[in-house]
N, C-alpha and C positions, 0 to 999 in steps of 0.2 A: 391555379397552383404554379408559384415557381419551379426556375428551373431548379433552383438550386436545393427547393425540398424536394421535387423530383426525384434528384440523386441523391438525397439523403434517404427515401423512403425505398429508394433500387437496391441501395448498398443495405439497408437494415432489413430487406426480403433475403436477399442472398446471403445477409450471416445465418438469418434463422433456417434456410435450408441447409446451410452445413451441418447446424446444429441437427436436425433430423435426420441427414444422413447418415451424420456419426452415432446417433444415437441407437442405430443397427447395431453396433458393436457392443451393449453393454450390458453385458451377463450377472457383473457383480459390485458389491461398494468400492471395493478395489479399483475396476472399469472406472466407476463415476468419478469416485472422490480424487484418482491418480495416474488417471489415465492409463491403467494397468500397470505401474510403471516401466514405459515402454517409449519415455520421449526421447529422442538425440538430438543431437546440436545443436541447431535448428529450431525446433520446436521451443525445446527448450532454452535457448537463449534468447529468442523473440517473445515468448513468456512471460516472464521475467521479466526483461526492460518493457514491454506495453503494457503488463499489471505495474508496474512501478510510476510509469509517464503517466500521469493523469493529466486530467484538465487541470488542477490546479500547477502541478506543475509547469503547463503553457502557459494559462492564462496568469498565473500569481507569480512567478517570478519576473516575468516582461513589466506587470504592474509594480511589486516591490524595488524591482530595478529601476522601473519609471521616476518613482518617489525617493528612493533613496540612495541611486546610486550604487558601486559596488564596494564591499570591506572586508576586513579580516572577518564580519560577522556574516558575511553572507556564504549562506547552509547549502543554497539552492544554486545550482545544480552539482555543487563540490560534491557535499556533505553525504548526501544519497547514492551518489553515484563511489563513494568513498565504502557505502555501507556493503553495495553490492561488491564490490570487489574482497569488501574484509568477511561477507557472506562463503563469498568462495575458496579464499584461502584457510580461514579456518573451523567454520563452520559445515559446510555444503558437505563433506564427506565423511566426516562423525554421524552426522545425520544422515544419512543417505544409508547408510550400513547398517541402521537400525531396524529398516525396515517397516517404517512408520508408516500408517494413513493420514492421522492428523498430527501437528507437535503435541496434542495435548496426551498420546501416546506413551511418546518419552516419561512423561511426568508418571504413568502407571508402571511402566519399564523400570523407572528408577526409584522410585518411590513409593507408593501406593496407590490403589482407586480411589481412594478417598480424596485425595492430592491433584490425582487425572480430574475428577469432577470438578472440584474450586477451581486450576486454572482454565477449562472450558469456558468456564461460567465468568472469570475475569475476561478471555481474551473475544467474546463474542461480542459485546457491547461495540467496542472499537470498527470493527468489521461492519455491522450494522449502520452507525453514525456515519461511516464512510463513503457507505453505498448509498444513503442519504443524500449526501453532500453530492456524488455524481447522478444521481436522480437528479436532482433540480439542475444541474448543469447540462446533463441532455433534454430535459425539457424546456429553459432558457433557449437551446442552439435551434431545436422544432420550433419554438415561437418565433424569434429574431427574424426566421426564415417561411415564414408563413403567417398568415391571419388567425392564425390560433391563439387563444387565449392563456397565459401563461399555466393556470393552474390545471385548464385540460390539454395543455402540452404536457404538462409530468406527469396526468394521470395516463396518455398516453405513451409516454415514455417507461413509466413505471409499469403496466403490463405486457410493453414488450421486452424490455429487460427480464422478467420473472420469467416470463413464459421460454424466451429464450435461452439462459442458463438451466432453468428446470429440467428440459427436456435433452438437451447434450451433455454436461456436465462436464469433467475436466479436458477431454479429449478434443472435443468439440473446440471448447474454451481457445485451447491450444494450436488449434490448428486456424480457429479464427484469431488471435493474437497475432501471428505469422503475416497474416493478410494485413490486420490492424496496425501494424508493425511497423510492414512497407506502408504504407496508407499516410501514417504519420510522419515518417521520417521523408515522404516526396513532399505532404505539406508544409511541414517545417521549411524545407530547404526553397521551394517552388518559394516562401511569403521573404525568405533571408536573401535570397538571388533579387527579388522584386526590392525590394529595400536598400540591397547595395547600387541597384541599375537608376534608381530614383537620386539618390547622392551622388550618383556621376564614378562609379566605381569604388573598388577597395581605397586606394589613395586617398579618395574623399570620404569613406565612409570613415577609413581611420581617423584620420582628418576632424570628424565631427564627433567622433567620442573622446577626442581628446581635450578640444575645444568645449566639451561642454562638463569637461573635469570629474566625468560619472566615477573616475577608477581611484581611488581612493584604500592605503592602508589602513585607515580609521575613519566612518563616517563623522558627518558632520556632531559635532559634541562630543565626537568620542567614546566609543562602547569602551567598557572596562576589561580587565581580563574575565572574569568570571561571568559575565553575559556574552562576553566570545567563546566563551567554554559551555555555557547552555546552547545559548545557538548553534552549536557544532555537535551536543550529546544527541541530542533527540534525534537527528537524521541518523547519525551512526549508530551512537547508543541502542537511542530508544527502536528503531525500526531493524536493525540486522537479523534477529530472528522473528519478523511478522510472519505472523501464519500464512500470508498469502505468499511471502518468496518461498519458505519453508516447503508449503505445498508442492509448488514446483520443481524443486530441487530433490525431493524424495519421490516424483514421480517421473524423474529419469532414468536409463536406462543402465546407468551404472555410476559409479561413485566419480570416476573423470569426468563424466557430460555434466555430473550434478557441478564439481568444482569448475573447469573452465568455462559451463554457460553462464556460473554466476559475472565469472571477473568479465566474459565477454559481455553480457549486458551491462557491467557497471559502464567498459570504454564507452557502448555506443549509447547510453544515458549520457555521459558527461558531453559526447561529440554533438550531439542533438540538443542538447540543457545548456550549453550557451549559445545558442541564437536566439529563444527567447531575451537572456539577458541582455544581447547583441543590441537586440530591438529596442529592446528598453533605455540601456543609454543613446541611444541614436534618436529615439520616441520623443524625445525631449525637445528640440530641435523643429521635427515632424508635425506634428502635433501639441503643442504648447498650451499648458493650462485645463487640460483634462478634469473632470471634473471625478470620474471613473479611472484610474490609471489602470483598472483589471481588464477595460474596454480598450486598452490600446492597440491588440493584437488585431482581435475582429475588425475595429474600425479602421488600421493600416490596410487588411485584407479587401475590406472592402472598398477602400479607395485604390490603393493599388492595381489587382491583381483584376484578368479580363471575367467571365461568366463562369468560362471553365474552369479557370484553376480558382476559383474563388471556391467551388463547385468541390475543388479539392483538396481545398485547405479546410473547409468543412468538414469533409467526412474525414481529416484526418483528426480534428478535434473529436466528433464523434468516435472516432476509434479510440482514443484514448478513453475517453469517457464509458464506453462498453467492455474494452479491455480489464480495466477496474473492480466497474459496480461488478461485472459476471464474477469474478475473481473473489471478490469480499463477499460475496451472498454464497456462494460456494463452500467457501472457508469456514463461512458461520456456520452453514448448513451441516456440515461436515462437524464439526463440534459439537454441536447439539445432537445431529441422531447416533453418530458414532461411537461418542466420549461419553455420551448422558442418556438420550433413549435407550438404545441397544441392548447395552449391559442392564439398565435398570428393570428392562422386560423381559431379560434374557431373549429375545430375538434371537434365531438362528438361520432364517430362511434369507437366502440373500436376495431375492425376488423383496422379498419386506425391506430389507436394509436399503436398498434400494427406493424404495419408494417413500421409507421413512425419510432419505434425504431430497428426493426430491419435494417434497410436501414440508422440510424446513425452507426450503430456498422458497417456497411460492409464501409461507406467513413470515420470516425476517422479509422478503422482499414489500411485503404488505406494510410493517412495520416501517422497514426505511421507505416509503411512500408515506406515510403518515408524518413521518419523521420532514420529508422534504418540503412536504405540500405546509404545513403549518406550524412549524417549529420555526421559531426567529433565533435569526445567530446558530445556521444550523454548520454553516465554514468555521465558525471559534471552535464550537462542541467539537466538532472532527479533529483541531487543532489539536484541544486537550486529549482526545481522544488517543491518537496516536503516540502519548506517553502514559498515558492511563494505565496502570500496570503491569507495562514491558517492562519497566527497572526490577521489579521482583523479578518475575518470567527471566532478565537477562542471567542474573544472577543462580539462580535453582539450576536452569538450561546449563550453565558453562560449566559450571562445577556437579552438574549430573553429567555432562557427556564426558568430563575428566579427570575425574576422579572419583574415588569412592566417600568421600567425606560427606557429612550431613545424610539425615535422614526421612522419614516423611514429618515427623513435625515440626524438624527446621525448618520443610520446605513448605509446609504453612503457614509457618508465623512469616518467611521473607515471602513470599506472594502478600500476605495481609499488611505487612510491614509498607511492601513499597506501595501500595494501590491508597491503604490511609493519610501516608506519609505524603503524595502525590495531592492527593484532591484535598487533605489538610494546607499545604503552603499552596495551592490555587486559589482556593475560596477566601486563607485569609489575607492574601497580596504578599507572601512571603518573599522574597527574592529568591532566582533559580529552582526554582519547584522539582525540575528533575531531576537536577545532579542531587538536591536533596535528600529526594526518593533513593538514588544511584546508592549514595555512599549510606543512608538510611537501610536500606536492602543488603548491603552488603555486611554493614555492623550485623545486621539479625541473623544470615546465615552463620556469621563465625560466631556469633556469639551463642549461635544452635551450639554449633559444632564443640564449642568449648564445654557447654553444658552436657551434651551427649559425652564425652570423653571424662569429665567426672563421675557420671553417674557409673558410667562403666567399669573404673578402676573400683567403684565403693560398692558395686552390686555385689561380688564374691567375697569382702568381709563382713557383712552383711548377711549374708546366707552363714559363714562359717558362727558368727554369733550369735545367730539364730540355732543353729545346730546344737 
């Protein structure tokens, strides 16, 4: 055994004991799904940005950087960190007052059950594919670092993720994010310090990102305006109200911790989300002619950096990775028995509620294992994934939290509007797919709205010549 899975297997005992610890504390679906709503600052601002930081976030921006350099079109780490902050300003305390377990809440709140159940059933998939995506990313990081064979590193990996979330839920979650948090941001900075000491200091590192021309208004060719405007919707657009920030934000302990942990995780996303990028233009230079530019980070790490911190920049990649999947298997889980079982069985014992969610987190986590171990192209699907019918969701959500306009079959046809409208210009190479969907979703609610407001005015002569 290395040392280095060693410590990865030290650190992955110690989250699951938190998880048991905390799991003393959980009397109700409330407890699991939202931490009672009872997190402060703290909690919940390291929440938040380690659900947000994924692996792909390290590892794909350092690589996209690697290959292309930086432009008005790069998302990563602006775009995200742009979301969170636009989460707190104007979202994080509309929501948070509602009093929500899941978003898909809202949608019974404002609209109907009928309307809570379709977007359940929209917003789960994404969740799923997600947790996928960091399944085989923490089973990849137990292989690289041990004799294990890649597909029983994720089946590894995949039952201790399950078993993990299952059994603490959102508290746990939170209280391991915190640790995961710090975890990341020493690796992050331990691999950025190790890179600038290798180029002979800041002077030279500047030095070598200028020389190697990565920083660029307009990549090479030339994005257009309108693929700088996709590129920019889907991180902001399409993710500001994902169920997994959303989560976090209504299970704070009051409508301020909800609002300034969002904008504080935005800062310290974007403060940590360029040094991957850092990396990457410099990467170039370092390491030349990759044939992987996703392997740039690991492979500086591992040339660089001595046993120990190498030791530590792994487990902070692992943290990101665990932060996530527990985060999305959670979310899902929370949709499905809360927004869909629950109600359908009428369920009332919270002891049941309870168990029904933990027992969704152990078959989606099954699911995204299946999903990881043998699904090809399972990083694209997560791609699309994460605009997969957040344009309706954005549109129903904004105009349910402010105002009273539209109703529950407006707010079906824009949920079906943007989810067909999305995976119609995917499949057929339309250009912009999402703003597509955006202004597609947005024509359907008003043009609900216009249709509700005639019907209205003509219901009462109607009745009178009926009379």
């Amino acid at each position: 055994m290395t040392p280095t899975l060693t410590a990865i297997l030290a650190y992955m005992l110690v989250q699951f004991g938190i998880g048991i610890w905390v799991s003393r504390r959980i009397r109700s679906e409330a407890d699991y799904l939202i931490a009672g709503r009872s997190l402060g600052y703290g909690l919940t601002t390291f929440s938040i940005f380690a659900t947000w930081f994924g692996a792909e976030t390290i590892v794909g921006a350092a690589g996209t950087t690697y290959r292309e350099g930086v432009s008005l079109a790069s998302a990563e780490p602006f775009g995200y960190a742009l979301c969170l902050v636009l989460m707190g300003l104007v979202f994080a305390g509309p929501l948070w007052r509602r009093k929500l377990t899941t978003l898909a809440d809202l949608f019974r709140q404002r609209y109907s059950t009928g309307v809570e159940r379709f977007a359940a059933i929209i917003l789960v998939p994404s969740s799923v594919l997600w947790a996928a995506a960091q399944v085989r990313a923490f089973g990849t990081v137990l292989s690289s670092a041990s004799t294990l064979d890649v597909n029983l590193a994720i089946t590894t990996a995949a039952a201790f993720v399950i078993l993990y979330t299952a059994v603490g839920g959102l508290l746990a979650d939170a209280v391991t994010d915190l640790i995961q948090g710090v975890m990341l941001a020493v690796g992050l900075v331990v691999l950025g310090m190790a890179v600038v000491a290798h180029l002979g200091g800041v002077g030279a590192a500047t030095a070598a990102v200028v020389a190697n021309d990565g920083i660029q208004l307009v990549g090479d060719g030339g994005a257009t305006v309108m693929e700088t405007l996709e590129a920019w919707a889907i991180p902001v657009c399409g993710s500001v109200i994902a169920t997994e920030i959303v989560a976090r934000v209504i299970a704070a302990r009051s409508g301020d911790v909800a609002r300034r942990s969002s904008m504080l995780a935005g800062g310290l996303y974007l403060m940590l989300g360029v040094i991957p990028v850092f990396v990457g233009l410099v990467g170039v230079g370092m390491l030349p002619g990759l044939a992987d530019a996703e392997q740039l980070l690991p492979a500086l790490a591992q040339q660089l950096l001595p046993t120990v911190a190498y030791a530590i920049f792994a487990g902070g990649l692992i943290s990101a990775i665990l932060s996530t999947v527990d985060s999305t298997l959670l979310v899902a889980s929370g949709l499905l028995s809360h927004n869909v079982l629950v109600p359908s069985f009428g369920v009332t014992s919270e002891r049941t509620k309870v168990r029904l969610a933990r027992g969704g987190v152990v078959v989606l986590g099954i699911v995204a294992y299946v999903l990881a171990l043998y699904a090809q192209g399972v990083f694209t699907l997560v791609e699309q994934a994460s605009a997969l019918g957040s344009a309706g969701a954005l549109v129903t959500v904004t105009f349910g939290l402010f105002t009273t306009l539209g109703g529950p079959r407006t707010a079906l046809v824009t949920l079906a509007s943007g989810m067909i409208v999305y995976l119609g210009a995917s499949f057929t190479g339309m250009p912009y797919p999402f703003l597509t969907s955006l202004v597609a979703s947005l024509l359907a609610y008003l043009g609900g709205v216009a249709v509700e407001a005639i019907l209205s005015r003509g219901s009462p002569a109607i009745e009178s010549a009926s009379d």
